[in-house]
N, C-alpha and C positions, 0 to 999 in steps of 0.2 A: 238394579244392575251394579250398585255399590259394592256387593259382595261375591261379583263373580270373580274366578281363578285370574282374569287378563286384567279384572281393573286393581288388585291383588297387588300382582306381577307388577306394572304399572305405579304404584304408588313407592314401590321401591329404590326406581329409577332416579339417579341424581338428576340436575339439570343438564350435567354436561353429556351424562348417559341419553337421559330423554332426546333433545338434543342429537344425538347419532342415531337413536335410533328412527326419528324421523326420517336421517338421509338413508339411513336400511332399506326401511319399508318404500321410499321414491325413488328406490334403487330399482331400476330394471333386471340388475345382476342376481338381487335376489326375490324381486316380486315384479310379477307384470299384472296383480290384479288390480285392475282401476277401485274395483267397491270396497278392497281390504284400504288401498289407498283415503276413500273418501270417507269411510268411519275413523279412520286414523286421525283426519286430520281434525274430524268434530270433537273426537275422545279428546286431540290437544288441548281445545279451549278450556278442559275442566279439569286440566292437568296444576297444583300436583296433589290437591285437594280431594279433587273427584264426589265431591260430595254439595249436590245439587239435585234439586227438582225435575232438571229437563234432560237427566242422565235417565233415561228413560231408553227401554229397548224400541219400545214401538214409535215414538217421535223419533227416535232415531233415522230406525228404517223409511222413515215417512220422508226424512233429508234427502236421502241417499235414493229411495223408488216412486218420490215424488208420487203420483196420483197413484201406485199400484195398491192394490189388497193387501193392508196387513201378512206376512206368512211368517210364521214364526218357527220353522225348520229352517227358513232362508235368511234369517238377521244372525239366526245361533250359529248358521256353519259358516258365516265372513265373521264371527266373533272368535270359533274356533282356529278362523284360517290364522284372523291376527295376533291371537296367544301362540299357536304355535312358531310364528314368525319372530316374534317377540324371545321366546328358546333357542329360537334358530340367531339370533341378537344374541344374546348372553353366551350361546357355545364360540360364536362368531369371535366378540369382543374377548376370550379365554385364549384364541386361538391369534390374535393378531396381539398381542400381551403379552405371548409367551414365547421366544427367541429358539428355547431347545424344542418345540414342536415344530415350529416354523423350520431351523434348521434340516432337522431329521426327515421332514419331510420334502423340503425343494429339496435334499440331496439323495431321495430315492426318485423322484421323477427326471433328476438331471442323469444318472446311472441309468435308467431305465429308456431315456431317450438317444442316449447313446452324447451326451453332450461331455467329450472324456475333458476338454480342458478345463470348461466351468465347475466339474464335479469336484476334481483334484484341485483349483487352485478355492471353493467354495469350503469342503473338507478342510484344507489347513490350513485357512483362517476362522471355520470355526475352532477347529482344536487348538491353535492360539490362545482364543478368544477363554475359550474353557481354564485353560491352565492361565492365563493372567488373571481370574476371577478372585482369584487368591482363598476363597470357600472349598473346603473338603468336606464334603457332605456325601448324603445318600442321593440327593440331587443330582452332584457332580459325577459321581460314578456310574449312576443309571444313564447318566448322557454321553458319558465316555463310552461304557459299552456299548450303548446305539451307533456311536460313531464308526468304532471299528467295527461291529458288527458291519457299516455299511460300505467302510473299503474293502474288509472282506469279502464284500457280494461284489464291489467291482473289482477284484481282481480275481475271483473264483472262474469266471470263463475266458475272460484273454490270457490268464498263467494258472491253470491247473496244475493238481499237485504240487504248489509252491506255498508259503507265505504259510505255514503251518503254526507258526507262533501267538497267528493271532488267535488262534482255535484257546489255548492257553491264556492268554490276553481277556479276552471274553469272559470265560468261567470263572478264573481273579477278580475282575471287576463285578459280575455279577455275586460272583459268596461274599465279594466285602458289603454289596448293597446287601442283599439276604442278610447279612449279619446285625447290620444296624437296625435294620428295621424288626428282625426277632428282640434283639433287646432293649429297643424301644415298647414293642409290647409284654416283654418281660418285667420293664419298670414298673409301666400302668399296672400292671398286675399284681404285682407284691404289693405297691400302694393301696390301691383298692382291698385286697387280701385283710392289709393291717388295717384300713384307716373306717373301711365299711363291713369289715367281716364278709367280703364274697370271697366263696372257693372257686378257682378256675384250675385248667387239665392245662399246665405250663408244659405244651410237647417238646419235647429236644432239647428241655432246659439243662439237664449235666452234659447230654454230649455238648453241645454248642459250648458250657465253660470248660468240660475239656480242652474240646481245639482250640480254645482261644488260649489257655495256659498254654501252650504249646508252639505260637506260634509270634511274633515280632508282628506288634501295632504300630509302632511309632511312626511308621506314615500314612498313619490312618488317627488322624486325632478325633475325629467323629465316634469309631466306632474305641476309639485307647477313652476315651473320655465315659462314654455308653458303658462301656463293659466296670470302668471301676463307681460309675452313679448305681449301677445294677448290684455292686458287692455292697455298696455302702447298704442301699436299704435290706438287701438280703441279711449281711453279720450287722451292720450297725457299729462297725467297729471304727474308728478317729481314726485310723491309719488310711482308711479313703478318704474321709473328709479331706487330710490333709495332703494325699497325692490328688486328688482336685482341686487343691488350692491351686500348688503347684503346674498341674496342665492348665488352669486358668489362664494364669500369669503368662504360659507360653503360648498357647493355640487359638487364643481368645479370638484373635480378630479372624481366624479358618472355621469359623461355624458362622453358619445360618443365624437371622434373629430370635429366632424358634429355639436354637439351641442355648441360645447365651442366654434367653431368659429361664431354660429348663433346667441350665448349670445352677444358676442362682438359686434357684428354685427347691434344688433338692440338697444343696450346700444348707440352704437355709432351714430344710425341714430336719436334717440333721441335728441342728443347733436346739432346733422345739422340741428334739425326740430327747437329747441330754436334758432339758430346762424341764420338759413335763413328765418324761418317763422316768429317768435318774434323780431327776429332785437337783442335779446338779449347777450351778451359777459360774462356773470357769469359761462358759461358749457363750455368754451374754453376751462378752462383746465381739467376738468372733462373729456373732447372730447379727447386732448393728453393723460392724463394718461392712458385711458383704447386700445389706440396704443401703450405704450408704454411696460404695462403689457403682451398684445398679444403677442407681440413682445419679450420680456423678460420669456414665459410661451410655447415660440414656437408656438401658433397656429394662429398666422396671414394669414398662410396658407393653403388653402384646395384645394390642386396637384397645378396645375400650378397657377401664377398666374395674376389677370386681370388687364389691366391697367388701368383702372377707379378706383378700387381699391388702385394702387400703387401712382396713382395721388391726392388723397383723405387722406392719412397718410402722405404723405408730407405738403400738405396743412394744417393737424390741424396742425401738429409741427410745423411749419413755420409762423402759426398765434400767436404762443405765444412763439416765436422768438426762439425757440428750434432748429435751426439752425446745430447743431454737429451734435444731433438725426437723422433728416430729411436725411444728407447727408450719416451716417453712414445705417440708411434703404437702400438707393439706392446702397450704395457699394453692401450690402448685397444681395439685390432680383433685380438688373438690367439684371442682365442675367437669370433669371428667364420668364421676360417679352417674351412672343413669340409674341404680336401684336400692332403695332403702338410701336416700342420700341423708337426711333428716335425721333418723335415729343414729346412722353412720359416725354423723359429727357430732351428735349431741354424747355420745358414746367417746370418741377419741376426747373430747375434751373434759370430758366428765373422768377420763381416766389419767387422765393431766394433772387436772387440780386433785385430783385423789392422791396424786404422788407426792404432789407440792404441797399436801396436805390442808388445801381450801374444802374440809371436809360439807359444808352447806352446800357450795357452789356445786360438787360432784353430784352430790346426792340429788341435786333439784334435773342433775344435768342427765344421770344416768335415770332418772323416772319417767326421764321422757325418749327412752331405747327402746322400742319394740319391736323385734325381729322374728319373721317367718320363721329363720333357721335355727333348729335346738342347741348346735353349739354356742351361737352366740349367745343367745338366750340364759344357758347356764350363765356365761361370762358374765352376763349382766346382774344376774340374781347374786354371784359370789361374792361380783365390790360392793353390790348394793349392801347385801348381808356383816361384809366386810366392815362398810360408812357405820352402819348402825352401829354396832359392835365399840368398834372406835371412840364415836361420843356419846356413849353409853343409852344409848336407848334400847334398851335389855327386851322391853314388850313387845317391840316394833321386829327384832332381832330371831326373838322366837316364835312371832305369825311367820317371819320371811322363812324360816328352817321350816316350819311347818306345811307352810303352800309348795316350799322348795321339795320335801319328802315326796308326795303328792305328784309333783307335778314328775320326777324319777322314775316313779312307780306306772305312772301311764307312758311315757314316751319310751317308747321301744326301739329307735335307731341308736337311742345310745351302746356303744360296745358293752357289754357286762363286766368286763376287769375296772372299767371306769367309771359305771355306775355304780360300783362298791367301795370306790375309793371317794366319789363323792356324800355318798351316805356315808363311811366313816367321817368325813371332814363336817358333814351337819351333826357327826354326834359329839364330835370333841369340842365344835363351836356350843353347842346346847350345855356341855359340861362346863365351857368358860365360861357361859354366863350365869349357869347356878353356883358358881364359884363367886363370882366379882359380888352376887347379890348376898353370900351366903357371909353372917356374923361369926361364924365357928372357925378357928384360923388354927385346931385340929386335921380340922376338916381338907382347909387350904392346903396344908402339907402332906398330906395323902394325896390327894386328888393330883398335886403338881407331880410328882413322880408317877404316879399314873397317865394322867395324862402326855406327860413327855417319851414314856414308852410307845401309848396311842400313835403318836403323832409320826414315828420313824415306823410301824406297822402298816402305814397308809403305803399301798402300793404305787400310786402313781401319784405324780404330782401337777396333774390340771392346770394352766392357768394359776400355778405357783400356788395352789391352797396349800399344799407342805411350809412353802417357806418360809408365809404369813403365819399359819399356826408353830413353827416354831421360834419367831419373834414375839409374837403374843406369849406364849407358855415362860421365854427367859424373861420377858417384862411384870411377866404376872411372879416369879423367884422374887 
């Protein structure tokens, strides 16, 4: 019985959740079956484990029908009664949680009842209540709409033909919702576009930035913020980056925590898009500060959180040698991490002492990285490749390029503009080290002007393999 759908469901349940839903199920209001009752209460005792011997369906039944015959259509449809009661628990708890359904709802049964003082003086104390939230969202506007929509229905049959505005009222607040949430999936979409190669049929995408060229956001910072994170990754051009800075700085605390993490988010992917696509180092620290404000503003996080993520705010501190920061993050969110936590930190800190140039320490530290995900994985192979390089283990240096070609040539999720730039960046490391090895200092000086051409022909630049092979090439001058 361990693996059916209720004891599932069930194992999810916190304590304080389990807990209410006990007082659900002995609820009369929502169950009057005594047998859902008396399996519930035997299911408790193996709560929150569930993993026992005597979790048994037919000892069960034998609890609950005493001396009857085994029937095993009749234990499964009080198991089904109590899963789906358990559904009926979780839409329950969604519905007593959430203030604008509750709202919206006692204020159509109070209209509906005819209860005119409770509706009107109910009504504008929610609409208070709304507008001191101090949040402009898609939220907020879907519940403003409901709202008027709902004085509009009560004052549609005691003053017909009047109150025309609100007909105008409605369709405003509904296109501004409409709008936010189109460019909320116009973001995901371009992201995913660039970042995994899918194509998607983005509908209404120039008219929607027509009418928004056209039209005064500025009391819409939801949707004034949305529309220039959508220009940023569409041109890619710093002139959004830095009118986000600026709505930052002004709107911050009127979005959602969803959104202030999504600001962050894409300010910051901006800063990787100069650092790895441009090859350029002026938004380093433009990249740290806006980790370090998340971090100092609380929303670095949204619920748990991911290790690519946690890998990634190391790495900007750590490129502008922010060193305390980086390690003072990990104190903070290491036990946070629920996956790959292990190779996580053995990684951040191997990419520490690689900066601080404890080159033994890295290497022992980065061998013991092993990640599912191929981005990280390259990363890993690069400092590795990098360590060796460094203290000249030339052998070791050119099996790592070797397994590294290899493994390029199977893994197929990599984008191909950056699979080309990392086989360039194995060829010009394989060139440096028949260089470093090589006695002809003829040689050396061909190669160095060749190779320094190489190295600005590299289109992307990864995880900084540019910017390493053009400190290697002016150290090897």
């Amino acid at each position: 019985m361990q693996n059916t759908k209720l004891i599932l469901l069930l194992k999810t349940f916190s304590q304080s959740e389990f807990r209410d839903f006990k007082d659900f199920v002995h609820s009369p209001i929502f169950n009057k079956n005594k047998k859902i009752i008396a399996i519930f209460d035997i299911l408790k005792e193996f709560y929150p484990d569930f993993d026992n011997s005597n979790l048994d369906e037919e000892k069960i039944y034998m609890k609950i029908f005493k001396e009857e015959k085994y029937d095993y259509h009749k234990i499964k449809n009080i198991i089904s009664d109590l899963l789906a009661l358990a559904k009926d628990y979780l839409s329950f708890q969604y519905f007593r949680d959430s203030s604008k359904v509750k709202e919206k709802y006692l204020l159509y049964e109070l209209r509906n009842r005819n209860l005119d003082s409770m509706f009107l003086q109910s009504y504008k104390t929610y609409t208070k209540n709304l507008e001191d939230s101090g949040v402009r969202d898609e939220n907020y506007l879907l519940h403003k709409y409901e709202l008027i929509e709902e004085i509009h229905s009560y004052y549609s049959p005691k003053e017909p033909n009047t109150h025309f505005n609100y007909f105008q009222e409605e369709l405003d607040l509904f296109l501004q919702y409409s709008l936010i949430i189109l460019l909320k999936f116009y973001n995901i979409m371009l992201h995913e576009r660039k970042q995994n190669n899918i194509s998607y049929d983005m509908k209404m995408f120039e008219e929607v930035f027509e009418y928004l060229k056209n039209i005064k956001t500025e009391d819409n910072p939801t949707l004034l913020i949305y529309y220039n994170i959508v220009l940023l990754e569409k041109e890619r051009d710093q002139k959004y980056f830095f009118e986000l800075k600026k709505l930052k700085d002004k709107y911050f605390d009127k979005l959602n925590k969803k959104d202030q993490y999504m600001l962050f988010l894409h300010m910051s992917g901006f800063c990787a898009y100069v650092f790895n696509v441009l090859g350029r180092t002026d938004f380093m620290k433009e990249h740290f500060l806006l980790s370090k404000e998340n971090y100092d503003r609380g929303t670095i996080l949204l619920g748990k959180i991911l290790y690519l993520d946690f890998l990634n705010h190391v790495k900007i501190a750590v490129r502008v040698n922010e060193f305390e920061w980086a390690e003072k993050y990990m104190d903070k969110f290491r036990n946070n991490l629920t996956e790959e936590k292990e190779s996580t930190l053995n990684f951040c800190y191997g990419y520490i002492n690689y900066k601080q140039g404890n080159l033994d320490k890295a290497m022992d530290l980065l061998s013991k990285a092993n990640f599912p995900n191929f981005i990280i994985k390259i990363q890993v192979k690069i400092l590795l490749l990098q360590v060796y390089y460094e203290k000249a283990f030339y052998d070791q240096a050119l099996a790592m390029i070797d397994t590294f070609r290899h493994y390029l040539t199977r893994e197929k999720s990599i984008v191909v503009d950056f699979k080309e730039s990392f086989f360039d960046y194995l060829k010009i490391t394989s060139d440096l080290v028949k260089i470093k090895t090589s006695l002809s200092s003829s040689v050396n000086g061909y190669n160095f002007r060749k190779l320094k051409d190489d190295v600005e022909k590299i289109e992307y630049n990864q995880f900084g393999i540019k910017n390493w092979l053009r400190t290697i090439v002016k150290e090897l001058k």
